[in-house]
N, CA, C and O of each residue as an XYZ file, in Angstrom:
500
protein
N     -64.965     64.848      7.194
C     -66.001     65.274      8.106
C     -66.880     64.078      8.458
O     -67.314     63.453      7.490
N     -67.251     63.612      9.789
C     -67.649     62.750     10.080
C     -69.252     63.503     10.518
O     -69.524     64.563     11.080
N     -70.297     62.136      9.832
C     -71.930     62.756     10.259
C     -72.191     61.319     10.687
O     -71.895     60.188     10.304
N     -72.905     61.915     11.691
C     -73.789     61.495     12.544
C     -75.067     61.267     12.172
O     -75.700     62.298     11.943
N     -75.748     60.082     12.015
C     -77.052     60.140     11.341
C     -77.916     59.351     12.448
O     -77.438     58.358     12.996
N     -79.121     59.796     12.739
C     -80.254     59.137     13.674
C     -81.040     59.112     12.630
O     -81.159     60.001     11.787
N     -81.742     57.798     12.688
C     -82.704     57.572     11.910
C     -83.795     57.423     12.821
O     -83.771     56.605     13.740
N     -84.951     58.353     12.542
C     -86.058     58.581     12.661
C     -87.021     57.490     12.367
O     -87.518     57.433     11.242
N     -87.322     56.634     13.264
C     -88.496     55.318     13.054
C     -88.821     55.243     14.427
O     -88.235     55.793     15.359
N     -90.285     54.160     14.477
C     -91.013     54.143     15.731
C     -91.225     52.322     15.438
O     -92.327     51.808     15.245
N     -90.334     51.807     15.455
C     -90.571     50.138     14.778
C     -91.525     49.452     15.777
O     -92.144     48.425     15.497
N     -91.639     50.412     17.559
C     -93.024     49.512     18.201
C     -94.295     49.831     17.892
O     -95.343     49.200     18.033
N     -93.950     51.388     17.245
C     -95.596     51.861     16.684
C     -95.838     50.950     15.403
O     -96.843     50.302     15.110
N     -94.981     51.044     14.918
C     -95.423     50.019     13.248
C     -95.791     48.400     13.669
O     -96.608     47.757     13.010
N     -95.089     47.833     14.840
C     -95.769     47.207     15.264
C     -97.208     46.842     15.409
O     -97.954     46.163     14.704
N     -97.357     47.396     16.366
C     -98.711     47.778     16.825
C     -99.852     48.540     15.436
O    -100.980     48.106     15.204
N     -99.457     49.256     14.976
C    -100.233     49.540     13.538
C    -100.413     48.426     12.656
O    -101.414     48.305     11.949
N     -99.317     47.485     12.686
C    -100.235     46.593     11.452
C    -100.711     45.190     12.157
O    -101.591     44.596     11.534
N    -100.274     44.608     13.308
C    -101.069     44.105     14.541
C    -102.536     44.927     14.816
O    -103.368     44.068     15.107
N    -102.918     45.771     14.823
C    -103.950     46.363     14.693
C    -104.913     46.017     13.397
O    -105.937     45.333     13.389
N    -104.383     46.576     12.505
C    -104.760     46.089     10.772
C    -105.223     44.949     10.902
O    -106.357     44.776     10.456
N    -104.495     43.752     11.570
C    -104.680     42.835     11.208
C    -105.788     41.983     11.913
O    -106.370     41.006     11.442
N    -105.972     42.614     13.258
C    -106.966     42.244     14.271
C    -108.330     42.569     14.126
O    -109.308     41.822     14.165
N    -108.248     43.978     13.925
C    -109.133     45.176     14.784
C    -109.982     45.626     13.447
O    -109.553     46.486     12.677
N    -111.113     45.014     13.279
C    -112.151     45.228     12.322
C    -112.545     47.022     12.149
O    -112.905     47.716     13.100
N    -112.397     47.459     10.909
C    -112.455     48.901     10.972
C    -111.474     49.891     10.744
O    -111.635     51.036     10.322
N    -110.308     49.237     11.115
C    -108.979     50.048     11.522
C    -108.691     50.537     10.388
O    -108.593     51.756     10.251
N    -108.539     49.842      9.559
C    -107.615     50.307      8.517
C    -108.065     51.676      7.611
O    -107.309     52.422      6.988
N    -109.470     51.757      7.737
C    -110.213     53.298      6.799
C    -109.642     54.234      7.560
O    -109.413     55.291      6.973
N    -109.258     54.156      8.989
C    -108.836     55.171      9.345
C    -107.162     55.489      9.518
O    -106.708     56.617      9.709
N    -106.266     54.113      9.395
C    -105.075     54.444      9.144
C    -104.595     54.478      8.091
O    -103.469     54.962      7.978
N    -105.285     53.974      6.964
C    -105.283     54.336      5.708
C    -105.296     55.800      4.837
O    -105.017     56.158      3.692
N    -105.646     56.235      5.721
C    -105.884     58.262      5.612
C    -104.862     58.910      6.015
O    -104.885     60.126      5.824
N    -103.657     58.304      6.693
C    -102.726     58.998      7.071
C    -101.238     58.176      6.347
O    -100.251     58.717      5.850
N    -101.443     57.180      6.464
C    -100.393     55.850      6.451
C    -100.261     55.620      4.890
O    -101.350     55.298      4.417
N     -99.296     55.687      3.997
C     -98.665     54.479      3.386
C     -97.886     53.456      3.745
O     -97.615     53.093      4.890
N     -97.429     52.865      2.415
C     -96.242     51.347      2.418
C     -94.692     52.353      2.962
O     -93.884     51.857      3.747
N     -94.559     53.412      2.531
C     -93.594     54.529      2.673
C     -93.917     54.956      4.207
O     -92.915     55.522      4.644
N     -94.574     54.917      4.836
C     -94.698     55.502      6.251
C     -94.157     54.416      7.142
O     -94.258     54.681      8.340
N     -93.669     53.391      6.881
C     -93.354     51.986      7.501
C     -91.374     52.097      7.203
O     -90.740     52.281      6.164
N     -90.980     51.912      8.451
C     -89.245     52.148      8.107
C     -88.547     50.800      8.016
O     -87.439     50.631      7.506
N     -89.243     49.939      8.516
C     -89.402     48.204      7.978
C     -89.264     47.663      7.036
O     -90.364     47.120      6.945
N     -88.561     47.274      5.943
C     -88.729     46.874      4.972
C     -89.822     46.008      4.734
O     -90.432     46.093      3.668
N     -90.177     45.097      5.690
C     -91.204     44.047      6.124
C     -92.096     44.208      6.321
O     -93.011     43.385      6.317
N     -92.157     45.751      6.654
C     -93.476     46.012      7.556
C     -93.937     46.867      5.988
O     -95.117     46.660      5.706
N     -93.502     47.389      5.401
C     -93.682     48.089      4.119
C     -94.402     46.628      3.024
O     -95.306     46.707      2.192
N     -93.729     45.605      3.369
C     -94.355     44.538      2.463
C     -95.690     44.086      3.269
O     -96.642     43.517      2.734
N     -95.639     44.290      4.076
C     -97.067     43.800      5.248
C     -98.317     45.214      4.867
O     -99.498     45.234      4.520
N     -97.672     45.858      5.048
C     -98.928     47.263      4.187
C     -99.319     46.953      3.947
O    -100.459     46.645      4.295
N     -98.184     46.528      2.318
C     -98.522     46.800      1.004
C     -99.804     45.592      0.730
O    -100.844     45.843      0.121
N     -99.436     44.204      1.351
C    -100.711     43.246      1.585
C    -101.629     43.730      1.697
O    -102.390     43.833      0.735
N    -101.975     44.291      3.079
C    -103.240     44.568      3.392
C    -103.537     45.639      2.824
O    -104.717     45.922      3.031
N    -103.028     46.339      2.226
C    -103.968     46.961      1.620
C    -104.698     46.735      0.396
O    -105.772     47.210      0.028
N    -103.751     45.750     -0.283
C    -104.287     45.064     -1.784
C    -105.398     44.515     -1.355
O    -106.450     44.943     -1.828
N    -105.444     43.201     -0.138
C    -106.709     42.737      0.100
C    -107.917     43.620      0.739
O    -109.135     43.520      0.591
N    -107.042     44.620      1.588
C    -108.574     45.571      1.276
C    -108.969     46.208      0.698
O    -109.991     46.779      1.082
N    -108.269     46.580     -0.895
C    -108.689     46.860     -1.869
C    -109.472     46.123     -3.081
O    -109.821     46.563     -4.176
N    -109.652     44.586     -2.376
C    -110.350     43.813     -2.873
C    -111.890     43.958     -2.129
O    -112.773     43.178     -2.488
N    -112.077     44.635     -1.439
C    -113.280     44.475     -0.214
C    -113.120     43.165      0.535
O    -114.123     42.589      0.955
N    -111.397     42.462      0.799
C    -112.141     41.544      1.516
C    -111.529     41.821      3.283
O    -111.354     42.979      3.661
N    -111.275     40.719      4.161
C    -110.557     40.717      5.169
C    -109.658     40.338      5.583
O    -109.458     39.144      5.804
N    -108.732     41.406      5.839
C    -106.877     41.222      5.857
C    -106.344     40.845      7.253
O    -105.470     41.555      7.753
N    -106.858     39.678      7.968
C    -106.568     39.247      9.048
C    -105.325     38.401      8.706
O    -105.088     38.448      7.498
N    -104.395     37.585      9.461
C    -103.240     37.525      9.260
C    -102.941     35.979      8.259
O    -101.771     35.702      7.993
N    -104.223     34.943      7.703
C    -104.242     34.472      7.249
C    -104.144     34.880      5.412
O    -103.407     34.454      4.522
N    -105.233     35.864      5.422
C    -105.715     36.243      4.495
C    -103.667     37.326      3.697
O    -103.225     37.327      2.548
N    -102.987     38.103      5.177
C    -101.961     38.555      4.890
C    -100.628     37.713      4.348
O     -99.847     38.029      3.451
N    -100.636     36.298      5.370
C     -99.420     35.289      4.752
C    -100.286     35.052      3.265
O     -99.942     35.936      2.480
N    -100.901     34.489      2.896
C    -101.192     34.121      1.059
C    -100.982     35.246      0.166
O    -100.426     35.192     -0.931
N    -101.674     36.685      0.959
C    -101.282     37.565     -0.215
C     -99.600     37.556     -0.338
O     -99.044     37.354     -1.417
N     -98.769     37.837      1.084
C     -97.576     37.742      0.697
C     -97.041     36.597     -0.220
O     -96.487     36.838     -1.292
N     -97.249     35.276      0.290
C     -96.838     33.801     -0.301
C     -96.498     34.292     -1.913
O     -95.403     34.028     -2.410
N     -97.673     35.115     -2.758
C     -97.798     35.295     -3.993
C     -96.459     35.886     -4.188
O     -96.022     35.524     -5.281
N     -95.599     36.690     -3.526
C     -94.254     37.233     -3.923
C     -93.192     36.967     -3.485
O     -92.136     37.597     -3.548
N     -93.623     35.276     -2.658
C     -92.497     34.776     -1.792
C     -91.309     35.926     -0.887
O     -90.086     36.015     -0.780
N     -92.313     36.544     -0.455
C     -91.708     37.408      0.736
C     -92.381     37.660      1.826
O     -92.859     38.748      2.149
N     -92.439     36.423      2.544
C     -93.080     36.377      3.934
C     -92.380     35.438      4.825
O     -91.963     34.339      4.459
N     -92.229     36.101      6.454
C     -91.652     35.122      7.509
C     -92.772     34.933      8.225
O     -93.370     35.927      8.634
N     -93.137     33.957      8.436
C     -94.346     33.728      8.900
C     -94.513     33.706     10.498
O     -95.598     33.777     11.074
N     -92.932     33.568     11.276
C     -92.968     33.893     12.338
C     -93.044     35.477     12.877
O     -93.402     35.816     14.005
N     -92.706     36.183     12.013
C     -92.680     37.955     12.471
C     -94.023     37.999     12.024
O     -94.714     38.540     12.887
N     -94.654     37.668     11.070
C     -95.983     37.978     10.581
C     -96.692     37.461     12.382
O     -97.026     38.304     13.215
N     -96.755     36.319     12.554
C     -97.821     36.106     13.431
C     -97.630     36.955     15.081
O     -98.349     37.070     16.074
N     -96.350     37.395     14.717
C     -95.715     37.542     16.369
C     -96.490     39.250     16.076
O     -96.816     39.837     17.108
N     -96.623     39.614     15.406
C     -97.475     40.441     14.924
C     -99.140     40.612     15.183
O     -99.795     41.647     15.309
N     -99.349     39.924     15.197
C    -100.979     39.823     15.216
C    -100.819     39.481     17.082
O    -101.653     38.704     17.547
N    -100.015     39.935     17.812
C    -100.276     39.833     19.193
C    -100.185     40.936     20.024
O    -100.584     41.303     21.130
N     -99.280     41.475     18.764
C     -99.140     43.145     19.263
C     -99.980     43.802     18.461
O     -99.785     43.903     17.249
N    -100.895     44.258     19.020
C    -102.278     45.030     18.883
C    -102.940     45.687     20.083
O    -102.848     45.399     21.276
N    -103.658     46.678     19.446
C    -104.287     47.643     20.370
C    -105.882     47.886     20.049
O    -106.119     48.610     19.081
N    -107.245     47.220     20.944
C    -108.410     47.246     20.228
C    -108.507     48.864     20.326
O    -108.739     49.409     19.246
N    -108.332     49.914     21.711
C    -108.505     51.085     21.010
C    -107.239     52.051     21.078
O    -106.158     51.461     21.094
N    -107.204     53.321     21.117
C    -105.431     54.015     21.161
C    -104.686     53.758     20.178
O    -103.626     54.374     20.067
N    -105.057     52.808     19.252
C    -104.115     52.978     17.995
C    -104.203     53.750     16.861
O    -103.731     53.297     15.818
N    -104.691     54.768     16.875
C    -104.470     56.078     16.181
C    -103.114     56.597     16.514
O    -102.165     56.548     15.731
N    -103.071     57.114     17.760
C    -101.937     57.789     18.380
C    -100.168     56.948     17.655
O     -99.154     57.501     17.230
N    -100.535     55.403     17.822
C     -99.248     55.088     17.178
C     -99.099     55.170     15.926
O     -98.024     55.405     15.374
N    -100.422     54.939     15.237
C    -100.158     55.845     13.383
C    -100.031     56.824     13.478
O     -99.586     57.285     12.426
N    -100.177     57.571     14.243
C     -99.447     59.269     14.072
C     -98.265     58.722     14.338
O     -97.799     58.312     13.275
N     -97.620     58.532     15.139
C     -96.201     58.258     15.944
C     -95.063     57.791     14.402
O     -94.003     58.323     14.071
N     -96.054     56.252     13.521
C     -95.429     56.021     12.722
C     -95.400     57.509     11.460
O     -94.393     57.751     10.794
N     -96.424     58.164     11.380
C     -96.749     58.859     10.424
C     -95.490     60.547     10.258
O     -95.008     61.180      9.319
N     -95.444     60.635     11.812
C     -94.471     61.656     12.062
C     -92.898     60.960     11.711
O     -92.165     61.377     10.815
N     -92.719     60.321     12.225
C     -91.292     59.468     12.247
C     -91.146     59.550     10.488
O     -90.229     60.056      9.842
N     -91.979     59.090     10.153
C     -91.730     59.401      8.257
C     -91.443     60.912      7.614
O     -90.587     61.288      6.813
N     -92.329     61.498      8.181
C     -91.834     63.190      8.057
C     -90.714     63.228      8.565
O     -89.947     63.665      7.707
N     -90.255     63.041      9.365
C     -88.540     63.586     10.225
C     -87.948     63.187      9.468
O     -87.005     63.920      9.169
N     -88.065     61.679      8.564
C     -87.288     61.106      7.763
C     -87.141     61.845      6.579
O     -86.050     61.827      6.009
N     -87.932     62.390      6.199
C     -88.418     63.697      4.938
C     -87.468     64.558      4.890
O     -86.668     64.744      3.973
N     -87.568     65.158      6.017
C     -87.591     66.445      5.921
C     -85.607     66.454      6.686
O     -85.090     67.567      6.782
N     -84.791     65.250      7.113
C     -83.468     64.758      7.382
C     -82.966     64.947      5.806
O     -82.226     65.808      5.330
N     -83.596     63.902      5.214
C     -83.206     63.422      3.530
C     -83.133     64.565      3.071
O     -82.053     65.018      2.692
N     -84.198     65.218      3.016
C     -83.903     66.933      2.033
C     -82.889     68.119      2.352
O     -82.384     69.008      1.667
N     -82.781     67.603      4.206
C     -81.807     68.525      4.726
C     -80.477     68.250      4.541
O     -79.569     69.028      4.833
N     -80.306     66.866      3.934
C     -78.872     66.392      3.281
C     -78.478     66.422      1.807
O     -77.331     66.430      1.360
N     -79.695     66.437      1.092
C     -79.955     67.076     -0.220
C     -79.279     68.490     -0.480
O     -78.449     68.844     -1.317
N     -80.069     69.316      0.753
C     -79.696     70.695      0.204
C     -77.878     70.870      0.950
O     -76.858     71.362      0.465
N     -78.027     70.513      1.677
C     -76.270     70.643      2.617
C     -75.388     70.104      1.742
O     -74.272     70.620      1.687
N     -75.788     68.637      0.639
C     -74.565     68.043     -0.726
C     -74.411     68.542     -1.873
O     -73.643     68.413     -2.826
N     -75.895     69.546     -1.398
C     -75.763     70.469     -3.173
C     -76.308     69.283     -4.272
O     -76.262     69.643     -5.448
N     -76.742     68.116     -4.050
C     -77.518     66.718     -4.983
C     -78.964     67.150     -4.869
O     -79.523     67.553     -3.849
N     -79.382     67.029     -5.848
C     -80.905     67.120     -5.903
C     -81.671     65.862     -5.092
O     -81.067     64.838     -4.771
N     -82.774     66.043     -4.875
C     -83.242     65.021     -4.085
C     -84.200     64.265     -5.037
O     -85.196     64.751     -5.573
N     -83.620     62.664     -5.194
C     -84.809     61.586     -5.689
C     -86.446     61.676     -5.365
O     -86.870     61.636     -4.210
N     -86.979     61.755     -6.088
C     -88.269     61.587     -6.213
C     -88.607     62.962     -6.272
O     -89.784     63.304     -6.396
């Protein structure tokens, strides 16, 4: 039996969400309320979160300097996708693409469990 799988991601909204993060003073208390490192279908973009959010869990500011060093520390940073990043940003309307990324993670949810229950395998996590 042959399946067909679409994977559910929005890789210009995640774009633009952590181009945002990284610009846009403020942003993050509010995509932080919806968004994890898990809401990102990027592997990259999941390590770019996971940065900024450590440094703004330091109280400091996770602009894209402050993001290459935190990465540097786990030698997992391209420093050309990082910066090509900080151009794609949105000063306002970027809510709408953290929903966009935030839904795309649910579809991904709720696919995974629907292949869970269809293999008869319990589902990880």
């Amino acid at each position: 039996m042959e399946t067909n799988t679409v994977i559910h991601c929005e890789l210009n909204a995640e774009k633009i969400v952590l181009g945002t993060l990284m610009t846009v003073p403020g942003s993050y208390s509010e995509i932080a309320e919806i968004l994890t490192f898990e809401s990102f279908y990027e592997p990259f973009h999941q390590r770019i979160f996971k940065a900024i959010s450590a440094i703004k869990g330091r109280g400091d500011s996770a602009d894209m300097i402050a993001v290459l060093r935190e990465m540097e520390k786990s030698g997992q940073v391209d420093v050309l996708k990082l910066a090509e990043l900080t151009s794609v940003f949105l000063p306002t309307g970027w809510m709408q693409h953290a929903q966009a990324v935030f839904d795309a993670q649910k579809r991904r949810k709720l696919i995974e469990l629907g292949f869970a229950l269809v293999s008869g395998q319990p589902k990880s996590k």
